[in-house]
C-alpha positions in Angstrom: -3.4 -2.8 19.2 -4.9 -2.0 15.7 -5.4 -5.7 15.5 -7.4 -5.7 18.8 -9.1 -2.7 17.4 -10.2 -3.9 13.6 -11.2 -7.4 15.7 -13.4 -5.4 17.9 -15.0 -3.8 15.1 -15.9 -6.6 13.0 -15.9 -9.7 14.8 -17.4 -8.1 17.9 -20.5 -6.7 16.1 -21.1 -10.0 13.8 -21.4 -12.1 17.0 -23.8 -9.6 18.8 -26.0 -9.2 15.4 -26.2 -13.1 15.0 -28.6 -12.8 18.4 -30.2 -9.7 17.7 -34.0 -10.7 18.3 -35.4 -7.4 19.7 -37.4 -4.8 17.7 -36.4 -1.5 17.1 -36.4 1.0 19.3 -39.3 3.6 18.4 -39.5 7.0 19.2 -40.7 10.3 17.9 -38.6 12.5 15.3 -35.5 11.3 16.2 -32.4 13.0 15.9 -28.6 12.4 16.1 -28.8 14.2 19.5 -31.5 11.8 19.9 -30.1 9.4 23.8 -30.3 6.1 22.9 -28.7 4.5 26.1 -26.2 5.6 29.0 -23.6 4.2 30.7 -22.4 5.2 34.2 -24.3 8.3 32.9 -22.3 8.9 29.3 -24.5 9.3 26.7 -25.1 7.1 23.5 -26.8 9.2 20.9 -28.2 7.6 17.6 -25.8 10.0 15.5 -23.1 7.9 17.3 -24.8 4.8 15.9 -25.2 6.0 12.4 -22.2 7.4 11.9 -20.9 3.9 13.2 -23.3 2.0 10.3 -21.9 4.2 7.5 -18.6 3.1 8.6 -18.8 -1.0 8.1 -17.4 -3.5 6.0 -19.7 -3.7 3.3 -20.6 -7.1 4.4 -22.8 -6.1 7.6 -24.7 -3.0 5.3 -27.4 -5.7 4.5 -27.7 -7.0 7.5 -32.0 -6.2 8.9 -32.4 -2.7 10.2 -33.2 -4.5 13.9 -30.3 -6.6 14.4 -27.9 -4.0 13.1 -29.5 -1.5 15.3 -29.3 -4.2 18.0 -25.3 -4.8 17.1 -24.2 -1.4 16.8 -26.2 -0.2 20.3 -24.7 -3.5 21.8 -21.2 -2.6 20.6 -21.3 1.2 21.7 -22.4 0.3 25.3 -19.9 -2.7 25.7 -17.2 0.0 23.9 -18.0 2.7 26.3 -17.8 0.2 29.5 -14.5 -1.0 28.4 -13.1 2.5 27.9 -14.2 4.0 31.5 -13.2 1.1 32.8 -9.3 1.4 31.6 -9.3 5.3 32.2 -7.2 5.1 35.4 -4.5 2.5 34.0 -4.2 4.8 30.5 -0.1 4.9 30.0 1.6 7.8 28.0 1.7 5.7 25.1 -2.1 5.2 24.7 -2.6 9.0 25.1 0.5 9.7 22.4 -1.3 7.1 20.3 -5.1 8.3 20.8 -3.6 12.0 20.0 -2.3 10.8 16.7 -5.2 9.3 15.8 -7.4 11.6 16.6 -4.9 14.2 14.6 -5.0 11.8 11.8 -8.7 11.4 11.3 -9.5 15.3 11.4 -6.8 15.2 8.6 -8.6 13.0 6.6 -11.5 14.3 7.0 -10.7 18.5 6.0 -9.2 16.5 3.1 -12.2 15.0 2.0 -13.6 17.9 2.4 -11.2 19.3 -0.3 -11.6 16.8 -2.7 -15.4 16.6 -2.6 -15.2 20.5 -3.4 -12.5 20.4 -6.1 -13.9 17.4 -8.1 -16.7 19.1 -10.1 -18.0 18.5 -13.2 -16.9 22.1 -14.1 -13.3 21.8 -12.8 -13.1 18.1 -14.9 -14.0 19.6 -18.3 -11.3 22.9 -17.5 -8.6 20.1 -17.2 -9.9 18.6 -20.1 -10.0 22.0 -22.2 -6.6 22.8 -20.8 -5.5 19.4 -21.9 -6.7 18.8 -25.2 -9.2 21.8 -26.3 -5.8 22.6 -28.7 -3.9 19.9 -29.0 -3.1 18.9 -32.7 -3.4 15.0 -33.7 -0.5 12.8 -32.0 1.2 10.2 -34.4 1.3 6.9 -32.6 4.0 4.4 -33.8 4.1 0.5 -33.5 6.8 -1.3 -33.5 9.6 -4.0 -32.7 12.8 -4.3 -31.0 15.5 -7.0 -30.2 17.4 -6.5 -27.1 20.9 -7.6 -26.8 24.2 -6.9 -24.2 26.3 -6.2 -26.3 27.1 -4.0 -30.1 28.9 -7.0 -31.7 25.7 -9.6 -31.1 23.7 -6.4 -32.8 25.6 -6.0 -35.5 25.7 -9.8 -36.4 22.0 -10.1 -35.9 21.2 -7.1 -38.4 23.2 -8.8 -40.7 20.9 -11.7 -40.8 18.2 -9.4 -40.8 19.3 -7.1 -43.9 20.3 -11.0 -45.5 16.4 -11.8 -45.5 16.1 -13.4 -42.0 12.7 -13.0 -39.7 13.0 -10.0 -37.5 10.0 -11.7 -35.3 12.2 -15.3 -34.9 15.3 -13.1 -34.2 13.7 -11.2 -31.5 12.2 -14.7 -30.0 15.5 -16.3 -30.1 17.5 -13.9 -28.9 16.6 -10.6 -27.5 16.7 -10.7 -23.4 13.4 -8.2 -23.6 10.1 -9.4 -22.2 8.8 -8.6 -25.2 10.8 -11.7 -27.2 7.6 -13.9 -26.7 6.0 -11.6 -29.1 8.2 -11.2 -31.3 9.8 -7.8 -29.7 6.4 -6.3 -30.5 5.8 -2.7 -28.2 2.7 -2.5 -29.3 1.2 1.3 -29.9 3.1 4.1 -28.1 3.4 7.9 -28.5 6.3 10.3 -28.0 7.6 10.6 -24.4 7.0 7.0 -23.9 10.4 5.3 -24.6 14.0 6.6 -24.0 15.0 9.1 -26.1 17.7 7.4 -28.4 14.7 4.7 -29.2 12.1 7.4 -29.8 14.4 9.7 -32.1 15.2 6.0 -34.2 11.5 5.2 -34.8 10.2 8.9 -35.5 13.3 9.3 -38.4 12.1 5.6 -40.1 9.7 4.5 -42.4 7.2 1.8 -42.0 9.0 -1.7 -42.4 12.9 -0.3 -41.8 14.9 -1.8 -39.3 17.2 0.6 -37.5 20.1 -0.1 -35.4 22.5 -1.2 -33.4 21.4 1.9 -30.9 22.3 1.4 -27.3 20.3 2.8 -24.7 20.8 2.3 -20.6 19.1 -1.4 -21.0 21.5 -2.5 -23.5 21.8 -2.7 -27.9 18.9 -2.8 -29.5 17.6 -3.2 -32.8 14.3 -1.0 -33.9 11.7 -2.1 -36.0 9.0 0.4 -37.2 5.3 -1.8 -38.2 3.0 1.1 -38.7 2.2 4.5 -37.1 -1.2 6.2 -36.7 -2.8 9.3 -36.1 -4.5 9.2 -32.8 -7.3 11.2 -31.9 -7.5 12.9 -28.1 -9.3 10.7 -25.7 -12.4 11.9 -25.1 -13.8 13.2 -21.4 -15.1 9.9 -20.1 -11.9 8.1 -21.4 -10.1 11.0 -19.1 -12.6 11.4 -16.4 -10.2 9.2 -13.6 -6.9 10.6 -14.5 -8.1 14.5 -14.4 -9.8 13.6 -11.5 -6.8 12.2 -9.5 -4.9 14.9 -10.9 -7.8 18.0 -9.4 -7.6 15.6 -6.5 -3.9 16.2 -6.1 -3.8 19.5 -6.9 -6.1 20.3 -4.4 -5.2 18.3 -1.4 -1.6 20.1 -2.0 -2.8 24.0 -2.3 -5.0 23.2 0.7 -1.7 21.6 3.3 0.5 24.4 1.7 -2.3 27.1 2.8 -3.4 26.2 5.6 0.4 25.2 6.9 1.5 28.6 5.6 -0.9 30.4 7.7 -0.8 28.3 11.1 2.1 29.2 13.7 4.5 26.6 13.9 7.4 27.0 15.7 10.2 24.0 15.5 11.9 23.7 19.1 12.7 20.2 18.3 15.1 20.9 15.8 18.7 19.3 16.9 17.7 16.6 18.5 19.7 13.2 17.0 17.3 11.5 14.8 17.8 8.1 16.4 15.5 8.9 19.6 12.7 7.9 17.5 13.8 4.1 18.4 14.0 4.5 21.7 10.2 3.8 22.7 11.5 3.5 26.2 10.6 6.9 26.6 7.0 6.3 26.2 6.9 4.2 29.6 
């Protein structure tokens, strides 16, 4: 059925725009109240057609003004034909189904709602403050690591290395990291982004020490430290999409607590063995 449906949408209104020759229709002040055409005496108002444009596919947004005004109209009054038509062979399962998506787009809509409301430029720069306003300078370290399976092939390794051989060659030859290609190079990272028996290795070294054998849940390793750095806080813009996503959440989670908080719900269904839910029989 959602195939049918996103078909309908699209396909439908490409074909009816590709011979869309009239004008458009004129009239005075319009409005969205504003009866555009009827069928077996429903109404078609423009609102319904413009709230139908600002939901296509990109693609059909540059279509002419007249054809996409012929499409849309075209659509709606083949649309609403269709669906009187079928009213008196409607089962249960199209009404359970045209419930939840009805329930389902009023969701996402008060949601939208939310977010639009939350995400200001005043409630960006709070997270930001609240962030990083004190925060002292991080330390970010760079380093190296071969990964191994067991202690006994780390040992023998660091051996080799303390004997003057090429940590980088080692790590290519032998560690079972995706990082071997490189070398073993991690790259920069901060604190709280390795496990913790790696991170407390490379904070207590030096630039240029090799550490090691430690094991960790993915096996031996052994630790180089390359250089560390003192990184500055990101600034705003650098933030702007994390803090965002994370008002967003914040948000959209105070709001369903609320509003579910202060609705009635009562919860008669509670008992019934899980494994109904596959029996769609029901629904006939």
């Amino acid at each position: 059925m959602a195939k049918i449906a996103k078909f309908w949408r699209g396909a439908s209104l490409a074909a009816i725009c590709a011979v869309a020759l009239a004008a458009p229709v004129r009239a005075a002040d319009p409005t969205a109240d504003t009866v555009v055409a009827t069928v077996n005496g429903q109404n078609i108002t423009l609102g319904h057609m413009i709230a139908l444009r600002a939901g296509l596919p990109e693609q059909y947004q540059g279509l002419p003004d007249d054809a996409l005004f012929k499409g849309i109209l075209e659509q709606l009054v083949q649309q609403a034909a269709l669906s009187q038509a079928i009213e008196g062979s409607v089962t249960k399962r199209d009404l359970l189904s045209l419930e939840n998506e009805r329930r389902g787009f009023l969701s996402a809509v008060a949601l939208r709602k939310v977010v639009e409301a939350a995400v200001t430029d005043e409630a960006l720069q709070a997270a930001y403050d609240a962030r990083f306003a004190d925060a002292a300078p991080q330390t970010e370290y760079n380093a190296s690591h071969i990964l191994v399976e067991t202690e006994e092939k780390a040992k023998g390794l660091k051996a080799e290395i303390d004997g003057g051989a090429d940590f980088a060659q080692l790590a290519q030859e032998h560690s079972s990291d995706g990082a071997a290609a490189n070398g073993g190079s991690l790259g920069w990272f901060g604190l709280g982004m390795m496990v913790k028996p790696f991170e407390d290795a490379v904070v207590a070294m030096k630039p240029g020490e090799v550490a090691g054998p430690l094991q960790t849940q993915f096996g031996w390793h052994l630790v180089k430290l390359n250089e560390t750095r003192i990184a500055d806080a990101p600034t705003l813009d650098e933030m702007r999409d994390e803090l965002a996503s994370q008002i967003e959440q914040e948000a959209v989670n105070s709001h369903i607590e609320a509003v579910t908080a202060k609705a009635t719900v009562t919860r008669p269904g509670e008992g019934i063995d899980p494994a109904v839910l596959r029996k769609e029989e029901l629904l006939n």
